[in-house]
KEDO-844717 format. One line per field, with one value per residue (C-alpha): residue in one letter; x, y, z. Coordinates in nm, 2 decimals, decimal comma, padded with zeros to 4 digits, m for minus. Layout:
% KEDO-844717
r [A;...]
east [X;...]
north [Y;...]
up [Z;...]
END
This chain:
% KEDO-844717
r [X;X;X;X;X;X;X;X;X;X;X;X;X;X;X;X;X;X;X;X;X;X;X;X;X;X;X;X;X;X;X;X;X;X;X;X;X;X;X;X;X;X;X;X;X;X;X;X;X;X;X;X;X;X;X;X;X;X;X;X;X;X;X;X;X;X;X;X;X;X;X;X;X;X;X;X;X;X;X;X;X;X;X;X;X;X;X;X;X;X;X;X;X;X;X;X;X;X;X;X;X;X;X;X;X;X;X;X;X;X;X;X;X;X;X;X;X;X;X;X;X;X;X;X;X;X;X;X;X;X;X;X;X;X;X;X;X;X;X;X;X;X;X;X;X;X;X;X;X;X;X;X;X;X;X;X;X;X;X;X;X;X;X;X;X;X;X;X;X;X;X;X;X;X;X;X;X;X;X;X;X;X;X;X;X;X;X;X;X;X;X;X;X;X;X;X;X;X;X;X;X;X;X;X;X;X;X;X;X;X;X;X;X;X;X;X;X;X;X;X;X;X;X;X;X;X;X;X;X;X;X;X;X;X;X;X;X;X;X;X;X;X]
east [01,54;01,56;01,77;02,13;02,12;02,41;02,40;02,45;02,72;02,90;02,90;02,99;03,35;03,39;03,47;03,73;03,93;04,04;03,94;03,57;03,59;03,71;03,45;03,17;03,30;03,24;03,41;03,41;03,38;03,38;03,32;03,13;03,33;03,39;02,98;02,85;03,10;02,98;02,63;02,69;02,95;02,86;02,51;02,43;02,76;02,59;02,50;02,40;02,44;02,49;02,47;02,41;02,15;02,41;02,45;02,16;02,15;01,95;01,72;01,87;01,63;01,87;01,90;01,96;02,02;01,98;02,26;02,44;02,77;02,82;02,68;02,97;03,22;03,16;03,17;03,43;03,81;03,87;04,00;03,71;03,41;03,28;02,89;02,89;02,93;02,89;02,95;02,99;02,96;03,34;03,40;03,45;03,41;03,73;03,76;04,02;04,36;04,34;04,68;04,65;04,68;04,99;04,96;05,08;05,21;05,27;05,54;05,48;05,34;05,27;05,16;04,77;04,83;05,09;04,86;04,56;04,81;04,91;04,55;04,47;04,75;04,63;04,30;04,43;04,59;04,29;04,50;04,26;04,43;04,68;04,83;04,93;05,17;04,93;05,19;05,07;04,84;04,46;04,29;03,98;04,18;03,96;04,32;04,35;04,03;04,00;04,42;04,23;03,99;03,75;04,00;03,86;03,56;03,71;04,08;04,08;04,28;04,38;04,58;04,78;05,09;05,32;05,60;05,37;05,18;05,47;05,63;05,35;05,30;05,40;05,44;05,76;05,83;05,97;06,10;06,22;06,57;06,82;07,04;06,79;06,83;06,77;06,39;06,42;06,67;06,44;06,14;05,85;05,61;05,25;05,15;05,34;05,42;05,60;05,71;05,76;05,88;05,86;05,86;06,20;06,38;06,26;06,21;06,20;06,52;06,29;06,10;06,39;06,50;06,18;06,24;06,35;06,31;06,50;06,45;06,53;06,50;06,81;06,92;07,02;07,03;07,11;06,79;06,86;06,51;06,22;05,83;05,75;05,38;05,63;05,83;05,53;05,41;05,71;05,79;05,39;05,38;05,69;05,50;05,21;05,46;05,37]
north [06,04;05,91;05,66;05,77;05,73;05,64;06,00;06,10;05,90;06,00;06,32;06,26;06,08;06,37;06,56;06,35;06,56;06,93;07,11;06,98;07,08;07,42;07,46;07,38;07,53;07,16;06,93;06,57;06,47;06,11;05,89;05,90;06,15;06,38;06,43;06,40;06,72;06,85;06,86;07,02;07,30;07,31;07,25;07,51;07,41;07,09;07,04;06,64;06,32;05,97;05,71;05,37;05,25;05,21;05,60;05,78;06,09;06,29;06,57;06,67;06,85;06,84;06,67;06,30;05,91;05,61;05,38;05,03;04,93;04,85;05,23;05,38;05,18;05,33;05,67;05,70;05,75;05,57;05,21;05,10;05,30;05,41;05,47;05,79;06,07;06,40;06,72;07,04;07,41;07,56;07,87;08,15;08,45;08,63;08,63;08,93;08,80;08,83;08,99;08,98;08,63;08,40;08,38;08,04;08,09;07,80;07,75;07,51;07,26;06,88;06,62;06,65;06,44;06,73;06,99;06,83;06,80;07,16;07,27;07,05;07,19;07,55;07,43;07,34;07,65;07,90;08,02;08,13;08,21;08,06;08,17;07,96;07,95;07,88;07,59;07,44;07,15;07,23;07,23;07,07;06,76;06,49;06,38;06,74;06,73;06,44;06,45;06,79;06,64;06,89;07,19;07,29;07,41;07,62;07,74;07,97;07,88;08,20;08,10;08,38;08,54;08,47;08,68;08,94;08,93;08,91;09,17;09,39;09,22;09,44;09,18;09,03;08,73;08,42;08,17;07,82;07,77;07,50;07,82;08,01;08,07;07,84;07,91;07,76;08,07;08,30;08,59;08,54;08,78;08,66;08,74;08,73;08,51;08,17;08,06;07,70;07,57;07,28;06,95;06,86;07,18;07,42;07,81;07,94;08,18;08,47;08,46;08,44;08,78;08,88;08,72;08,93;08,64;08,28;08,01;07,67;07,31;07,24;06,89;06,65;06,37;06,18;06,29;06,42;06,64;06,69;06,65;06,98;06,92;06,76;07,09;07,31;07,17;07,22;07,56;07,67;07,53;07,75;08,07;07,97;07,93;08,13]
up [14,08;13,71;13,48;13,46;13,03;12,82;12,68;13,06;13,11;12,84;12,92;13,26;13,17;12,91;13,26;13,31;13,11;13,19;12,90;12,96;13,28;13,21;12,91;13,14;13,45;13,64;13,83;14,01;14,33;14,49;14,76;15,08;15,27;14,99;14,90;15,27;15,33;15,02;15,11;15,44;15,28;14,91;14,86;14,65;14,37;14,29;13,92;14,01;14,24;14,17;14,41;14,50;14,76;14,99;15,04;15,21;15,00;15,28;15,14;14,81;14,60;14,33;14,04;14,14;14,01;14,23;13,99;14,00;14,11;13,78;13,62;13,92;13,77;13,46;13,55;13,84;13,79;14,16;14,11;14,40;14,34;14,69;14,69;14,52;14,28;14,23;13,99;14,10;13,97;13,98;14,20;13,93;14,17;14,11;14,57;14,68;14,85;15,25;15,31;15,64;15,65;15,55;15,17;15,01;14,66;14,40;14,10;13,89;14,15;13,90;14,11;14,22;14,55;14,66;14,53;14,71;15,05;15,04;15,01;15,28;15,49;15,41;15,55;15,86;15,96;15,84;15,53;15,27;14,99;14,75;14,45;14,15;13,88;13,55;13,50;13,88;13,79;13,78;14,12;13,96;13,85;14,09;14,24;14,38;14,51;14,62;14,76;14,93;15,15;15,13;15,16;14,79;14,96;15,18;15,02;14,74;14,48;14,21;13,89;13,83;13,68;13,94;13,83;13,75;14,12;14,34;14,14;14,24;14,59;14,89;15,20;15,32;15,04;15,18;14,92;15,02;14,90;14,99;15,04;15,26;15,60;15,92;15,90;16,30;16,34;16,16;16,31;16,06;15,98;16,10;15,71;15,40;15,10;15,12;14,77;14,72;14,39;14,14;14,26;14,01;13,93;14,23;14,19;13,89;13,81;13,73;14,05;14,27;14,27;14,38;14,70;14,98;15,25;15,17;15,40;15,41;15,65;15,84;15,70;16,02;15,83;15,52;15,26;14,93;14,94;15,11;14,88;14,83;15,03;15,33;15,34;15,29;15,60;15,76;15,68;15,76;16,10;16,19;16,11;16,30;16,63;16,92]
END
């Protein structure tokens, strides 16, 4: 345990921003949930923790600073500080697909809470893998992870030509369109692609020849749209029906 300097801090909130975080391969977690889960799942990924003596930091043998509420406030990005802090070592491994699973893919996904939520749902039903657009928002940004709920740890996320990868991709490609099928009507494969677009403008053009399975939600009632984590959710749970 040592003083948490100004030096330190500065270049803590320099990781606020994406390209420092993608220079130095890092990225923040908060709160007591978040780093307790870390330390059981991620041990090994931490660069630091700071903490106040509210949080019982356990047996870290990592580097480590007991701080004020005051020296939280300054680094943290949440309106109400809670306890702690931590940075973590990205996961670079380049991880193979698991095509034997259900394989979530991602076009231009821009809100970190439905990033996060998707993740989270992916967590839930044991999918491992999803596939970003390089226009979906980054999964480092501390809203995704911390929108995630510890699904970071566990999902692996690949940024990725999309066009390029489903193009190349030989499972059964299921792309949510308003005109798609009654998914409820519909025999899903137990692995595959589903293909869910931007939050505003939907599936890119390009990508949706390359669909070969459209489905959609049956609307019952008077909804414009559905959030794209909401139909995610939706459209998951259906290929994961007995």
């Amino acid at each position: 345990m040592s003083d948490l300097s100004k030096n330190k801090i500065k270049w803590i909130r320099s990781l606020h921003q994406k390209k420092h975080r993608e220079e130095l391969g890092l990225f923040i977690i908060e709160g007591e949930k978040m780093v307790a889960e870390t330390l059981v799942y991620a041990k090994d990924s931490i660069e630091l923790i700071a903490y106040t003596n509210e949080f019982n930091i356990g047996q870290f043998d990592g580097e480590s600073f007991e701080i004020s509420i005051k020296e939280l406030e300054q680094i943290s990005l949440l309106k109400t500080p809670n306890k702690v802090f931590a940075i973590l070592r990205q996961n670079k491994t380049n991880s193979s697909i698991d095509k034997k699973k259900l394989i979530i893919a991602l076009d231009g996904i821009q809100d970190p809470g439905n990033l996060g939520t998707i993740m989270r749902i992916a967590d839930w039903y044991g999918i491992s893998d999803i596939v970003c657009s390089k226009t979906t928002v980054d999964c480092y940004n501390p809203k995704v992870v911390q929108a995630s709920m510890g699904a970071i740890f566990r999902v692996n996320m690949h940024y990725l030509e999309l066009e390029e990868w489903l193009s190349n991709c030989s499972l059964p490609i299921y792309g949510a369109l308003l005109e798609g099928e009654n998914v409820y009507n519909e025999t899903l494969s137990k692995n595959g692609v589903l293909l869910m677009g931007n939050e505003g403008s939907g599936i890119s053009t390009s990508l949706i020849p390359l669909i070969n399975n459209p489905i959609s939600i049956p609307r019952f009632g008077g909804a414009e749209s559905l959030n794209v984590s909401v139909a995610t959710a939706i459209l998951v749970s259906e290929f994961f029906r007995c």
